[in-house]
N, C-alpha and C positions, 0 to 999 in steps of 0.2 A: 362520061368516059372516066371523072377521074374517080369519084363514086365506084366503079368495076375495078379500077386498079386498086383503089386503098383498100377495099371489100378482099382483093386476092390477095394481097401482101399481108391482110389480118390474117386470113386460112392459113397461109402459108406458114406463120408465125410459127415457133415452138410454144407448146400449150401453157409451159410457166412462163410465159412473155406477156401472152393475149389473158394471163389471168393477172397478174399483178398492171397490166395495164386496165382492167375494168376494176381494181381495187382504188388504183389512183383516180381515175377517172369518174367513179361511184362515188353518191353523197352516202357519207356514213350515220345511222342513226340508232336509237335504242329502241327498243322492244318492250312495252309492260302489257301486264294484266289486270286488270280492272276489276272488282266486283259489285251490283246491287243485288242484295241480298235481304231477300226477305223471309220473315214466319210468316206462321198460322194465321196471324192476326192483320197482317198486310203492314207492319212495321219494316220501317227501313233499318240497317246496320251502319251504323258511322263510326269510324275510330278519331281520337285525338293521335295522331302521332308526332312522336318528337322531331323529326327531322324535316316535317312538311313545312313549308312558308305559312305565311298568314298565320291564320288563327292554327292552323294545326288539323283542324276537323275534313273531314274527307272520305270517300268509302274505300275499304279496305282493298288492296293490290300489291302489287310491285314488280321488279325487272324481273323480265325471263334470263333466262342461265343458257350458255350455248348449247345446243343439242334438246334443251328441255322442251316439252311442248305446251301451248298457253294454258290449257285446262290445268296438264299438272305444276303448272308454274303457280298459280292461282292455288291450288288446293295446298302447296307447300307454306306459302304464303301464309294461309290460315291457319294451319297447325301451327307456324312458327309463332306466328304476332297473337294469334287468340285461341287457340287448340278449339279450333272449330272445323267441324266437318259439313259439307252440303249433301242434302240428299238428291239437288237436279242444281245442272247447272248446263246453260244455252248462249251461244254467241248473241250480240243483241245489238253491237256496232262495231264497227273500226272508227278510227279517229286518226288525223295525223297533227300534230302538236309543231306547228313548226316552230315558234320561236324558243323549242327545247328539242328540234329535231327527234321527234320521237313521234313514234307509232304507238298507239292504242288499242289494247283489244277489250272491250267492254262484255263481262258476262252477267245475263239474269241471272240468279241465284236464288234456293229456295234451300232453309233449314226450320227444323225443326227445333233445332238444339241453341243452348244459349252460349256465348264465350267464354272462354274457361279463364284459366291463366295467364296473365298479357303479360309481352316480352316485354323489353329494357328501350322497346322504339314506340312502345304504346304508354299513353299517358290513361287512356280510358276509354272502352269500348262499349255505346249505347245503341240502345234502339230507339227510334222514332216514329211517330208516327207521321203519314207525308204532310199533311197540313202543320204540323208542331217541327219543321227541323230546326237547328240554331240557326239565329242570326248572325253568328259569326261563320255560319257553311259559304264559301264561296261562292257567288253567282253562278259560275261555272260548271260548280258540282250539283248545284239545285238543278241545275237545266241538263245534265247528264242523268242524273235518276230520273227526271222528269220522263228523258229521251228514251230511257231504259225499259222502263215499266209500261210508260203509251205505246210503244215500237211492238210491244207484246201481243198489245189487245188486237192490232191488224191482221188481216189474213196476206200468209205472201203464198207466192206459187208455186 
């Protein structure tokens, strides 16, 4: 019964009530895009960037922009920090990051091309190969390329 009523008093609502009441009431979180990104040669893409914790090394991404959608977030991304273009590019997980409240959108990546000019938040941009990454790549990121690339070779439905 009282499930029916509060259900009706929400309808009832003016619609800028019942939307700043699901703003308040919503957990708020960030959005990025993610890349593994490979050549020809089955080498993986890593960037050192300045502003990541740890070592710094990690594969290239960053936050989606309101309105933007993750593909082109992603390819902005790559022109900004390494004037790189992919020639395919395929969703390959979601992720949610809780202790940084954030969502992740992980893409396969496949170029041909090598990294051009690196921005003022890239310290250096290599390629690896999967058995040779650094030892200073975070566990985390080892087992997200790992995720990326195996997630590939299954068949889904």
């Amino acid at each position: 019964m009282l499930k029916k009523l509060l259900g009706a008093l929400w309808r009832l609502a003016p619609k800028r009530l019942r939307r700043w009441g699901v703003r308040l009431s919503e957990p708020r979180f960030t959005v990025t895009a993610g890349a593994v990104i490979t050549d020809e040669r089955g080498r993986v893409l890593l960037l050192n960037h300045v502003f990541r914790a740890g070592s710094g090394w990690g594969i290239p991404g960053g936050f989606i922009e309101k309105y933007e959608q993750p593909e082109d977030a992603l390819r902005r991304e790559l022109r900004e920090e390494v004037e790189l273009e992919l020639d395919s590019v395929d969703i390959a997980f979601v992720r949610t990051l809780k202790t940084q409240n954030q969502i992740e959108i992980i893409f396969r990546c496949r170029t041909q091309a090598d990294p051009g000019r690196q921005s003022g938040e890239i310290k250096s941009a290599e390629w690896y190969e999967l058995d040779k990454l650094p030892r200073e790549l975070p566990k985390d990121q080892h087992k997200l390329i790992r995720r990326a690339l195996n997630d590939g070779a299954k068949p889904h439905d």
